[in-house]
Backbone as CSV, one residue per row, in Angstrom:
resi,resn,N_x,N_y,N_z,CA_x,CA_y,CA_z,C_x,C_y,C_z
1,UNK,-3.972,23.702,1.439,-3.659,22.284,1.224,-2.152,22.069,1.364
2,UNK,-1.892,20.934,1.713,-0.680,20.705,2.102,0.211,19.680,1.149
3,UNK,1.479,20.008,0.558,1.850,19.522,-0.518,2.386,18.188,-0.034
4,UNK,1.965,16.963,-0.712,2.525,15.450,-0.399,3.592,14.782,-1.600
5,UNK,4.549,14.482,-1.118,5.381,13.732,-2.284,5.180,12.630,-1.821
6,UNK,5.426,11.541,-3.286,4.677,10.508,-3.290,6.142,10.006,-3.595
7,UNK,6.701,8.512,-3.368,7.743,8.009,-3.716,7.276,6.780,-4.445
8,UNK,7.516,6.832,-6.096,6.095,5.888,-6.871,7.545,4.988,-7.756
9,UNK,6.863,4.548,-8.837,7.416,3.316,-9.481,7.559,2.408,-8.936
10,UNK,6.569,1.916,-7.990,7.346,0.216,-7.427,5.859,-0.802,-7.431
11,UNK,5.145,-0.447,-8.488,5.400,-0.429,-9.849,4.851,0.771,-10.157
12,UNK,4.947,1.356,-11.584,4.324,2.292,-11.551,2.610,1.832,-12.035
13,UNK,2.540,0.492,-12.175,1.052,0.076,-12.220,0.287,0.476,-11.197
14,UNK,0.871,0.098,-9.826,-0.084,0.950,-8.274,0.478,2.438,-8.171
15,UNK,1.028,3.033,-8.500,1.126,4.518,-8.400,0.709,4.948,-9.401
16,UNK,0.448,4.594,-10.605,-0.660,5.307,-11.417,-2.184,5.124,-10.268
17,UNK,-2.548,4.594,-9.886,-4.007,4.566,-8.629,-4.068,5.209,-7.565
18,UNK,-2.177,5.298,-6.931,-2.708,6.088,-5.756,-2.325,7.541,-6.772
19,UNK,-1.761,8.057,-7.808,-2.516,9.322,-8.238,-4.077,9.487,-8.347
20,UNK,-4.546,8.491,-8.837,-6.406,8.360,-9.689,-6.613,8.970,-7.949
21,UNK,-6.555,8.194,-7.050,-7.158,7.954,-5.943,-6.961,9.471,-4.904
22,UNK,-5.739,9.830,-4.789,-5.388,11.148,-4.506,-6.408,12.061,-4.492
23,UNK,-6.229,12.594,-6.525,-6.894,13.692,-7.076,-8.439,13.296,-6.354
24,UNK,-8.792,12.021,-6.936,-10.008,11.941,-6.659,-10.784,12.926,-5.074
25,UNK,-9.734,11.946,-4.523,-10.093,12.259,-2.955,-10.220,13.515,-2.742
26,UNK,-9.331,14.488,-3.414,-9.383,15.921,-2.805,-10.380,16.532,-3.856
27,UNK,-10.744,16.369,-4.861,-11.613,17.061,-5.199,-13.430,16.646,-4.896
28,UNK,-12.928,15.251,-4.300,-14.160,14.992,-3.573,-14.665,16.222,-2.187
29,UNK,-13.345,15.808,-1.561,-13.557,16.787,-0.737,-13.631,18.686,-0.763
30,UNK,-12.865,18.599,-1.932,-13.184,20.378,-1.803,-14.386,20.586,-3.297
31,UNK,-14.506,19.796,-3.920,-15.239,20.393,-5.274,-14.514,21.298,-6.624
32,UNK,-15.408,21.237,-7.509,-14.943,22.059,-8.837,-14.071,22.025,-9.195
33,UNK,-12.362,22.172,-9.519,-11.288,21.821,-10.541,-10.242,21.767,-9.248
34,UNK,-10.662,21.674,-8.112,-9.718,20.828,-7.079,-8.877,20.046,-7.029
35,UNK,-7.847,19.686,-7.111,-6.853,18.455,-7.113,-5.770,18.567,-6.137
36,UNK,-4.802,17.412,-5.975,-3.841,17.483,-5.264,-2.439,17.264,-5.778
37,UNK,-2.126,18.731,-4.410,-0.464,19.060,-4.725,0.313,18.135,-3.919
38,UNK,0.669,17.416,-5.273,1.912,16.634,-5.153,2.987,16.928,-5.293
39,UNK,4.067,16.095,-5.047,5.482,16.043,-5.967,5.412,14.399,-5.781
40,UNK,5.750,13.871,-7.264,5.748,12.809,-7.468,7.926,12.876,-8.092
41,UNK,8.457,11.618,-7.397,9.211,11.216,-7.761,9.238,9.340,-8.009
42,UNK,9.879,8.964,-9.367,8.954,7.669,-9.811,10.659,6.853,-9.976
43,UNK,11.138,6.048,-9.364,12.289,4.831,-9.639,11.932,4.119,-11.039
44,UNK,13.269,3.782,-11.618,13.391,2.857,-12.383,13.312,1.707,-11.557
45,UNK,12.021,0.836,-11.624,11.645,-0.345,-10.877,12.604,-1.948,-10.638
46,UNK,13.128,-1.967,-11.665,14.231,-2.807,-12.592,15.538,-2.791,-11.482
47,UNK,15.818,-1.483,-11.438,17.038,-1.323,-10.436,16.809,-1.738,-9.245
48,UNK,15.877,-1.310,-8.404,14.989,-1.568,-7.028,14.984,-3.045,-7.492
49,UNK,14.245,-3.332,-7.661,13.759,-4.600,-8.183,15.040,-5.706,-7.815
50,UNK,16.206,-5.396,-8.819,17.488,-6.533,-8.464,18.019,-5.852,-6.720
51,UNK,17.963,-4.995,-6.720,18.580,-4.201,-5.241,17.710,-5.577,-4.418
52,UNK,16.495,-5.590,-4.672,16.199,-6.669,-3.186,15.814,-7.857,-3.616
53,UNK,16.520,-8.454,-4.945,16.714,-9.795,-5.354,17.960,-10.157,-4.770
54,UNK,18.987,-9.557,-4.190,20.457,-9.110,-3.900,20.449,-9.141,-2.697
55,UNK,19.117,-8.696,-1.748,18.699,-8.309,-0.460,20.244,-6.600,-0.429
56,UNK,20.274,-6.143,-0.873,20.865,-5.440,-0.528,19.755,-3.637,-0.220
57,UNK,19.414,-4.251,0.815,18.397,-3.384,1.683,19.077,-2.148,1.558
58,UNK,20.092,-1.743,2.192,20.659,-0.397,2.231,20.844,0.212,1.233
59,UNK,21.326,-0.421,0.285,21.143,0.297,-1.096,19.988,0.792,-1.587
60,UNK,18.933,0.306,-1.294,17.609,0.514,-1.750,17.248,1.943,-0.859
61,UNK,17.254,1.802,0.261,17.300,2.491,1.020,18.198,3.814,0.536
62,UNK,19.458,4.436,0.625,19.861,5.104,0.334,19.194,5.476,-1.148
63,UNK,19.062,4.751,-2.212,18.389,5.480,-3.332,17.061,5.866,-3.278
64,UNK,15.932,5.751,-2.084,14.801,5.923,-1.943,14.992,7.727,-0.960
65,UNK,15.966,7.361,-0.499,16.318,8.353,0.779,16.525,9.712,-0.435
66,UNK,17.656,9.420,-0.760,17.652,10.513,-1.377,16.897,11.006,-2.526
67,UNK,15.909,10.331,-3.052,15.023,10.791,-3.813,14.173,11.505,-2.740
68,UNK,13.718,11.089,-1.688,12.799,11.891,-0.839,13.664,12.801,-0.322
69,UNK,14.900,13.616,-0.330,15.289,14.546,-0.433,14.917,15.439,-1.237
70,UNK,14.984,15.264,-2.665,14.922,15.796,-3.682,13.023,16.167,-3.662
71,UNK,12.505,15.433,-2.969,11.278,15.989,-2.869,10.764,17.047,-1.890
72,UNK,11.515,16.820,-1.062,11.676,18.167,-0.123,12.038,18.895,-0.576
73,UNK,13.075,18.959,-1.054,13.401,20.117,-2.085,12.754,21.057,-2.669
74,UNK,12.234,19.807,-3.414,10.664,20.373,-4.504,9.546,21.263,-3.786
75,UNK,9.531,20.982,-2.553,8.256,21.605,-1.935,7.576,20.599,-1.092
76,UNK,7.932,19.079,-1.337,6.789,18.862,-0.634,7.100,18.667,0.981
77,UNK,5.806,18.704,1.805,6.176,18.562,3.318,5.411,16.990,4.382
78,UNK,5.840,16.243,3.344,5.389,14.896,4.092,5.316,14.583,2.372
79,UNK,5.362,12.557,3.350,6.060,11.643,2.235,4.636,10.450,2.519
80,UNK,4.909,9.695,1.291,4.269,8.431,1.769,4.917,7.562,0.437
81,UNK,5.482,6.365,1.003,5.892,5.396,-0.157,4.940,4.591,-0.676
82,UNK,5.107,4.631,-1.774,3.946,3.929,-2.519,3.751,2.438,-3.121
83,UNK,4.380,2.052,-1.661,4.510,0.597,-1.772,4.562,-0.116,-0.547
84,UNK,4.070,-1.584,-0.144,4.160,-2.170,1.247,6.036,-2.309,1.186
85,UNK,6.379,-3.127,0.249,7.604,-3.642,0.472,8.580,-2.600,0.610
86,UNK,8.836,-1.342,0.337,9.859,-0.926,0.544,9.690,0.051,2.361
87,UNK,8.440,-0.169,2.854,8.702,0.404,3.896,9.257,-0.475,4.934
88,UNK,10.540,-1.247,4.379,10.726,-2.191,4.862,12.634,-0.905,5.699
89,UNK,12.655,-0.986,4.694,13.437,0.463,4.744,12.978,2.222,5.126
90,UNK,12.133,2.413,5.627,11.448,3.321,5.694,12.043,3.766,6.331
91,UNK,12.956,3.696,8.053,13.904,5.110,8.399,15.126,5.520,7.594
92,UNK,15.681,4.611,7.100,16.560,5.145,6.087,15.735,5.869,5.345
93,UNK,14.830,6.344,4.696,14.233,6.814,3.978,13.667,8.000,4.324
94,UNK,13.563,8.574,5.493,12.946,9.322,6.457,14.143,10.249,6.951
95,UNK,15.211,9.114,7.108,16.154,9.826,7.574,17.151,10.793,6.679
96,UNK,17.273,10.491,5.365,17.857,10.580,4.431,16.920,11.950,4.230
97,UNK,15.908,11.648,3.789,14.735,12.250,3.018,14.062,14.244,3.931
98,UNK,14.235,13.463,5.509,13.944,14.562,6.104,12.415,15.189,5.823
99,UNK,11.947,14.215,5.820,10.119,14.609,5.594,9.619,13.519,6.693
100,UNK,8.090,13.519,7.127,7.402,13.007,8.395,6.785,12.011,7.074
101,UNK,6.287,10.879,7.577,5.860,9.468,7.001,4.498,9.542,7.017
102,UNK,3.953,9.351,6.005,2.535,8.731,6.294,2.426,6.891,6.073
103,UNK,3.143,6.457,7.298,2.983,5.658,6.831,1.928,4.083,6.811
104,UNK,2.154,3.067,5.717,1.068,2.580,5.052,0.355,1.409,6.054
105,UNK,0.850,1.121,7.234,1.010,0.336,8.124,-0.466,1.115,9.440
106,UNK,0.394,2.331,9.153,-0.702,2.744,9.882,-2.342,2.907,9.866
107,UNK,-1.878,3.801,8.348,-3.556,3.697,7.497,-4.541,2.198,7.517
108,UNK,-3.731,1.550,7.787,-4.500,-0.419,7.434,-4.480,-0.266,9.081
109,UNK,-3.938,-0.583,9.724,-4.010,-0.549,11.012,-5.464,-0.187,11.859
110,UNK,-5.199,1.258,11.450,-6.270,2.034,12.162,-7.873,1.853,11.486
111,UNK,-7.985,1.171,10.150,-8.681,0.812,9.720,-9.704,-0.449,9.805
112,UNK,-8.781,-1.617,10.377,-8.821,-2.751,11.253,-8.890,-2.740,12.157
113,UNK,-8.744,-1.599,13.276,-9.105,-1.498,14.443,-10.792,-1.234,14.516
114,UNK,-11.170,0.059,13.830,-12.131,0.975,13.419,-12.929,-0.440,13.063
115,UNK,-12.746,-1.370,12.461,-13.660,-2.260,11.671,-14.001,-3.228,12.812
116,UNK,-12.875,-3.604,14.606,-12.827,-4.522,15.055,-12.450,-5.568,14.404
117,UNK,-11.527,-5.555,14.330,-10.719,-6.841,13.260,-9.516,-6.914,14.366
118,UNK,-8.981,-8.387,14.711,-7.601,-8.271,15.478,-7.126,-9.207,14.876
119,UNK,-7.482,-10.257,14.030,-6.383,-11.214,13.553,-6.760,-11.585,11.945
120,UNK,-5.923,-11.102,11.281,-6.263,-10.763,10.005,-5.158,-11.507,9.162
121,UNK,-5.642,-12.056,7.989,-4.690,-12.384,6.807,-3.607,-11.590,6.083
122,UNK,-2.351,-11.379,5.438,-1.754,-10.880,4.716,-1.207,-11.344,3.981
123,UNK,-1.574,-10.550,2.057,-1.070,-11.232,1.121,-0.321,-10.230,0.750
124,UNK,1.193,-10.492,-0.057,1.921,-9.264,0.038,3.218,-9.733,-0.794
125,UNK,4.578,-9.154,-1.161,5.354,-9.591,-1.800,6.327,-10.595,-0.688
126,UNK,6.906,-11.245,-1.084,7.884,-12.548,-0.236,8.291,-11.435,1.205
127,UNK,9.149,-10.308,0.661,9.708,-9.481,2.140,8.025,-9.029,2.889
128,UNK,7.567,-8.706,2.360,6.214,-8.311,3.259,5.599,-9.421,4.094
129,UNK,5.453,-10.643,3.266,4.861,-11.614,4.224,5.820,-12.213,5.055
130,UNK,7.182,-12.088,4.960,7.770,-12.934,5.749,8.988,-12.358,6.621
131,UNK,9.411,-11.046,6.377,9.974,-10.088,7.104,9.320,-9.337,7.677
132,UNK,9.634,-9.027,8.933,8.537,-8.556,10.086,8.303,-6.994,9.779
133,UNK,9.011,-6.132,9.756,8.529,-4.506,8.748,7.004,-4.491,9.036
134,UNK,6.281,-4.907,8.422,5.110,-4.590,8.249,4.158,-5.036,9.475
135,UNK,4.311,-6.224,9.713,3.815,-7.548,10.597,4.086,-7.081,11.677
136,UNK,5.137,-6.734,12.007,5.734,-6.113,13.579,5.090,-4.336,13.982
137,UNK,4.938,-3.818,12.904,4.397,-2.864,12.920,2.528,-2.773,13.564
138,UNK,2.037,-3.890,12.657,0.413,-3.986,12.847,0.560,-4.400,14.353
139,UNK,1.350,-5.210,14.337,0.884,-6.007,16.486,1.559,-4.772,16.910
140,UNK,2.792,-3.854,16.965,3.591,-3.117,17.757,2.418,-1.795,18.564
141,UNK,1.931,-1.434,16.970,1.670,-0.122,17.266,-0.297,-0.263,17.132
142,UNK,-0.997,-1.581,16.649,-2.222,-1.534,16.599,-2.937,-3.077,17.013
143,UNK,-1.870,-3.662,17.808,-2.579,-4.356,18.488,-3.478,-5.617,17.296
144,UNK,-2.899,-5.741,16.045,-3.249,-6.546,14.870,-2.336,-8.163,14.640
145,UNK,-2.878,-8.637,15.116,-2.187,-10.075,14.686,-2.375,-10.443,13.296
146,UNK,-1.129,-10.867,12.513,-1.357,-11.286,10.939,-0.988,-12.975,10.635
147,UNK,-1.851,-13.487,9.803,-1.430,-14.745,9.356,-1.016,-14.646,8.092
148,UNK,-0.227,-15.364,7.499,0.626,-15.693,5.849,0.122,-16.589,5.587
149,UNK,-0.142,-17.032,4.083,0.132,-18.249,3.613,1.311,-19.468,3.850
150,UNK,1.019,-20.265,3.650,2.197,-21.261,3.920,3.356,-21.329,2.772
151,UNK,4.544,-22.032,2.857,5.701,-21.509,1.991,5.541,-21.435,0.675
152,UNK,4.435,-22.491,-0.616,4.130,-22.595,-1.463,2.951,-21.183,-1.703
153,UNK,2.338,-20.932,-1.220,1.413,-19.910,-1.174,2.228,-18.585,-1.311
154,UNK,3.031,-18.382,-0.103,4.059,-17.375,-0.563,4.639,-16.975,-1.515
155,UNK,5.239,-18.541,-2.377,6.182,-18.018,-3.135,5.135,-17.995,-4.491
156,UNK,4.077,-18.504,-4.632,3.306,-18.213,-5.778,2.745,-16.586,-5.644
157,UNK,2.192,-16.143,-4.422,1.605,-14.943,-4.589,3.019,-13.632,-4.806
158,UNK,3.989,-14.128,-4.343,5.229,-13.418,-4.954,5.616,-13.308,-6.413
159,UNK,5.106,-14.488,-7.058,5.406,-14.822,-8.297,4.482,-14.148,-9.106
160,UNK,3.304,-14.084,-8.448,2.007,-13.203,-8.747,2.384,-11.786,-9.534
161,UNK,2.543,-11.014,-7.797,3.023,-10.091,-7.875,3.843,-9.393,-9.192
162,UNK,4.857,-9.995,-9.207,6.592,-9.344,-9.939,6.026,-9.980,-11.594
163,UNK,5.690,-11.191,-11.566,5.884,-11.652,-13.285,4.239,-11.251,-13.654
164,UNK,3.271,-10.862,-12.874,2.138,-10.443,-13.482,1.203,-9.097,-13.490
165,UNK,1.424,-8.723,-12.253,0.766,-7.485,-11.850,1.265,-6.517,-12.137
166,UNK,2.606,-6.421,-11.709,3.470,-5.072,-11.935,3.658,-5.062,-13.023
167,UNK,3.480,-5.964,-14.385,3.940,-5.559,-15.880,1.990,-5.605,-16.279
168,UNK,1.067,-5.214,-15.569,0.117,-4.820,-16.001,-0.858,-5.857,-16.409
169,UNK,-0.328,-7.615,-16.138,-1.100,-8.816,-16.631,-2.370,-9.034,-15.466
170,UNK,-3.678,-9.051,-15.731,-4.308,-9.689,-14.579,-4.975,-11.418,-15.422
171,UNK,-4.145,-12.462,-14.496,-4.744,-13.272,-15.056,-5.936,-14.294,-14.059
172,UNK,-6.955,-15.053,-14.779,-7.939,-15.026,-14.141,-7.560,-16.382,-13.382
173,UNK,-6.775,-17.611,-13.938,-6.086,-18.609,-12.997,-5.650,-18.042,-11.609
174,UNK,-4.445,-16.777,-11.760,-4.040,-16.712,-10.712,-4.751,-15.970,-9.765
175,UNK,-6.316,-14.803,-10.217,-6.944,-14.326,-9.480,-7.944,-15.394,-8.584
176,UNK,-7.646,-17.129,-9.515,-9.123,-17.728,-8.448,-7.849,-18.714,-7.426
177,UNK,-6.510,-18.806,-7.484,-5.407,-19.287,-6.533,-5.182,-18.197,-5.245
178,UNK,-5.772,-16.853,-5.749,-5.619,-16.206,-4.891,-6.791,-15.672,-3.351
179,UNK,-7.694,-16.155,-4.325,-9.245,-16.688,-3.567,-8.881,-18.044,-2.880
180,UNK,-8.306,-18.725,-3.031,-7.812,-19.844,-2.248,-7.255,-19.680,-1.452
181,UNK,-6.130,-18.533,-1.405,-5.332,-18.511,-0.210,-6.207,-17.877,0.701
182,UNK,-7.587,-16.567,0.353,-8.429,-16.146,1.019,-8.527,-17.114,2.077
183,UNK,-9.405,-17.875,1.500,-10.580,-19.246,2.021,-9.500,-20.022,2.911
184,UNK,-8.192,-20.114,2.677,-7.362,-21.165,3.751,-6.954,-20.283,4.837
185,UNK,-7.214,-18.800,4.747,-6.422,-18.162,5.656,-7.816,-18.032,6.773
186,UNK,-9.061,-18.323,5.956,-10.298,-17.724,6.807,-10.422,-19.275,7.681
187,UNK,-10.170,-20.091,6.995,-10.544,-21.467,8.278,-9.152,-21.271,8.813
188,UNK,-7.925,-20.515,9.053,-7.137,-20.480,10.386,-7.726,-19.303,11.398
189,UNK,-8.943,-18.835,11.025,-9.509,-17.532,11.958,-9.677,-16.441,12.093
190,UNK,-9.235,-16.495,10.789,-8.716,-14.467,10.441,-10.384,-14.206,9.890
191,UNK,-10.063,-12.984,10.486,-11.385,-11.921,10.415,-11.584,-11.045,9.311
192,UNK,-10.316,-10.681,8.635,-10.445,-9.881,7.571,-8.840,-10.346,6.434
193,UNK,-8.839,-9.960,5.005,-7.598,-10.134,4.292,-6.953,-8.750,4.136
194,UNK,-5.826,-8.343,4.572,-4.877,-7.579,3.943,-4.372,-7.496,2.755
195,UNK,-4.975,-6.803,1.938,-3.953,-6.857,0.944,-2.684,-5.984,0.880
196,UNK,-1.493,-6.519,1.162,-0.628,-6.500,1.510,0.623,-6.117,0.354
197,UNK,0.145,-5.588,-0.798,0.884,-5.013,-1.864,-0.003,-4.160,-2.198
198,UNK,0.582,-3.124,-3.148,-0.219,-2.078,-3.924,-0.585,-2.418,-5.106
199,UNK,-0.347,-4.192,-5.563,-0.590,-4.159,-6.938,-2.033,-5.207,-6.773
200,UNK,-2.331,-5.728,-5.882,-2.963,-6.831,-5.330,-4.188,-6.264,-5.749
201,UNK,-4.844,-4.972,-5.950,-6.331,-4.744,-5.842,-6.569,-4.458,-7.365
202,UNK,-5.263,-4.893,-8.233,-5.780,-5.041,-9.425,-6.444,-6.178,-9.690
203,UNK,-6.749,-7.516,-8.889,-6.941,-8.521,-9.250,-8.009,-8.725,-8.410
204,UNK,-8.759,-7.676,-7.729,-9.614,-7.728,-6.918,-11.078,-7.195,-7.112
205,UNK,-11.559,-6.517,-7.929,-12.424,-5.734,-8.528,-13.249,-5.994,-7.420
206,UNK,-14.047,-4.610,-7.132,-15.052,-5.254,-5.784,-16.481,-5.161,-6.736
207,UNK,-16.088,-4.376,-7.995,-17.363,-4.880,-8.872,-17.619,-6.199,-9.467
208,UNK,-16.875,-6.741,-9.320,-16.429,-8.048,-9.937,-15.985,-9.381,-8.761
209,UNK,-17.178,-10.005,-7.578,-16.650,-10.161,-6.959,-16.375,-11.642,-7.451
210,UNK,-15.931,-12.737,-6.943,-15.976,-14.328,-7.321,-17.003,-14.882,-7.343
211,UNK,-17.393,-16.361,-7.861,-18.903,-17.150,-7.991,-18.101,-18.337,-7.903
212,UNK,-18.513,-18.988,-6.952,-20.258,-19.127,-6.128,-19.406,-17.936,-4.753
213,UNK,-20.375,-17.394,-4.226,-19.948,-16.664,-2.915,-19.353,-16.034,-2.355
214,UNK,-18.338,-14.775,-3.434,-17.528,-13.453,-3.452,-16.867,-14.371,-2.595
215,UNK,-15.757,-12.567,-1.704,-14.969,-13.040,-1.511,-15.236,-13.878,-0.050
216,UNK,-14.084,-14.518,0.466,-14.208,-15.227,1.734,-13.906,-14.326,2.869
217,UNK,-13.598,-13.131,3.451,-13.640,-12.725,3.993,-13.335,-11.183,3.524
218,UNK,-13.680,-9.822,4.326,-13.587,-8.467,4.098,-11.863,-7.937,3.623
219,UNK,-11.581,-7.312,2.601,-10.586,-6.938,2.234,-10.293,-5.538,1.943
220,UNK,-9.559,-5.399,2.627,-8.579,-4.254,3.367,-7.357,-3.514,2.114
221,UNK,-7.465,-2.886,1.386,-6.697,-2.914,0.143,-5.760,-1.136,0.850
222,UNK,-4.479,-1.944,1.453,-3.700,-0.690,1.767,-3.571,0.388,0.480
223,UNK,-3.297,0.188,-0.532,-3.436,0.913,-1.743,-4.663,2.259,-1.136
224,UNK,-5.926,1.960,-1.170,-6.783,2.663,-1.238,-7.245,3.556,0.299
225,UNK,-6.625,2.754,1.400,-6.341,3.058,2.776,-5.158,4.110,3.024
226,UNK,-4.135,4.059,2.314,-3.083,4.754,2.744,-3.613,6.338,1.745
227,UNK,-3.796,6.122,0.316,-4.518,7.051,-0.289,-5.614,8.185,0.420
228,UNK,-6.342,7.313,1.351,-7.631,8.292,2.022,-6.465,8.971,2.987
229,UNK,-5.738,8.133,3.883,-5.299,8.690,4.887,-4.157,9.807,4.139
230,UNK,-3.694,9.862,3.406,-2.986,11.122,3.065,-3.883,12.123,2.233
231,UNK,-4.862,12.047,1.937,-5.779,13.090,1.335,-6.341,13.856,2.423
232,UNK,-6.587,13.028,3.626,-6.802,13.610,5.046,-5.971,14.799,5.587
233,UNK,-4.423,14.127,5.364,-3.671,14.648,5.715,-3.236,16.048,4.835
234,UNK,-3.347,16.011,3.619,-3.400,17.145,2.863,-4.347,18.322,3.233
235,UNK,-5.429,17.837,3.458,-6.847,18.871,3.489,-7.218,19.233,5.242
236,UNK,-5.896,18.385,6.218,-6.338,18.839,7.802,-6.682,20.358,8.200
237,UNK,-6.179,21.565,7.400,-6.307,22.420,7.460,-7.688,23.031,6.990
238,UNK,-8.565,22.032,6.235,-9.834,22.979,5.692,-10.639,22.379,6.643
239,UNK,-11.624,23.356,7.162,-12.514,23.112,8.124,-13.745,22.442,7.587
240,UNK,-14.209,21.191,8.494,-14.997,20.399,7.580,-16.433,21.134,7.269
241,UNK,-17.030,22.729,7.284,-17.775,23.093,6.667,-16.951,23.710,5.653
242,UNK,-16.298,23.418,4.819,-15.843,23.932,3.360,-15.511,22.700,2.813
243,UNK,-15.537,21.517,3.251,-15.072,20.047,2.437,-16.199,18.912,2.541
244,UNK,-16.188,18.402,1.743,-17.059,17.390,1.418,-16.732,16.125,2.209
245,UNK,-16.905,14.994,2.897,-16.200,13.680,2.963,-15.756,12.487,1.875
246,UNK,-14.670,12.011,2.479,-14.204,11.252,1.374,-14.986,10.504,0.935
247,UNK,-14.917,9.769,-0.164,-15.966,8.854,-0.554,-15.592,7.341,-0.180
């Protein structure tokens, strides 16, 4: 197995999941007291946090960079950030860091292809939906067209995000505003929703879907996409008669 450092705290509400989701995965796949070798390095969120209230990108960048140094260090040999918004910065981070990317753009990508999906919704923090990073990535490299909410939509599902999710609140007002933006993004044509943060699928339960008529279109939760695709990537070496498939 191949050791993955994880670059977490942003919040550590979605990197506590992609650990759950990790372990899970690999002991799905290999069985009995199986888990996965990580190196987890976790930011004070707070700092990050004003860094791109500031927009001061490079800074963020350089403190992400060299934490994924320090994970190389540690052992591990490939990275994945554990967040949409900061792979906004991702070669600084790569470059600094000196580890290969798994990155989260791709996992959703190739997933939406696989599904036949080409023009899809994205809900995500303010830089995700409206700085190209992510957006430029899905059309560049997978042929994915994305739609946003409109400017009020934005800045509420941003508001979402930072004052509710990441301090662990799911509230049920803002989970049925967020079914709204579903339903407005599905009458502009989109085929499937992105969820476009790692904190977003707390408010999503697929056991728990909405009434009258779940959700409005299929949702894509990079959180749980980028998770499979690096458990993949951990276990490429076991031949699939000794591993189970993911679940």
């Amino acid at each position: 197995m191949k050791t993955l450092g994880v670059l977490g705290g942003m919040s550590w509400e979605s990197t506590l999941v992609y650990y759950r989701l990790l372990n899970q995965g690999v002991a799905a796949r290999l069985g009995g007291l199986h888990s996965a070798s990580l190196r987890l390095a976790s930011v004070d969120f707070a700092e990050l946090a004003a860094q791109q209230r500031a927009g001061a990108w490079a800074e963020a960048g350089e403190l992400l960079g060299r934490m994924a140094a320090q994970l190389r260090m540690a052992g591990a040999e490939g990275l994945i950030i554990a967040t949409n918004t900061m792979h906004k910065v991702a070669p600084a981070i790569t470059g600094l860091g000196g580890l290969p990317l798994l990155h989260i753009g791709d996992a959703t990508g190739n997933a939406l292809r696989a599904a036949g999906h080409r023009r899809v919704g994205m809900l995500g923090t303010r830089f995700t939906m409206e700085d190209g990073f992510l957006r430029e990535h899905l059309a560049q490299q997978h042929g994915i067209e994305t739609v946003v909410p409109d400017a009020a939509g934005r800045a509420e599902m941003h508001r979402v995000i930072y004052e509710e999710l990441c301090r662990g609140q799911v509230l049920g007002g803002s989970r049925e505003r967020v079914v709204e933006m579903m339903a407005e993004l599905a009458a502009q044509g989109c085929e499937a929703i992105v969820l476009g943060c790692t904190e977003i699928a707390l408010l999503t339960d697929p056991q728990n879907p909405p009434e009258p008529g779940g959700w409005p279109l299929p949702l894509f939760d990079t959180t749980t996409l980028h998770a499979q695709a690096a458990v993949q990537w951990m276990l490429a070496d076991h031949s699939p008669e000794t591993t189970k498939e993911l679940p």
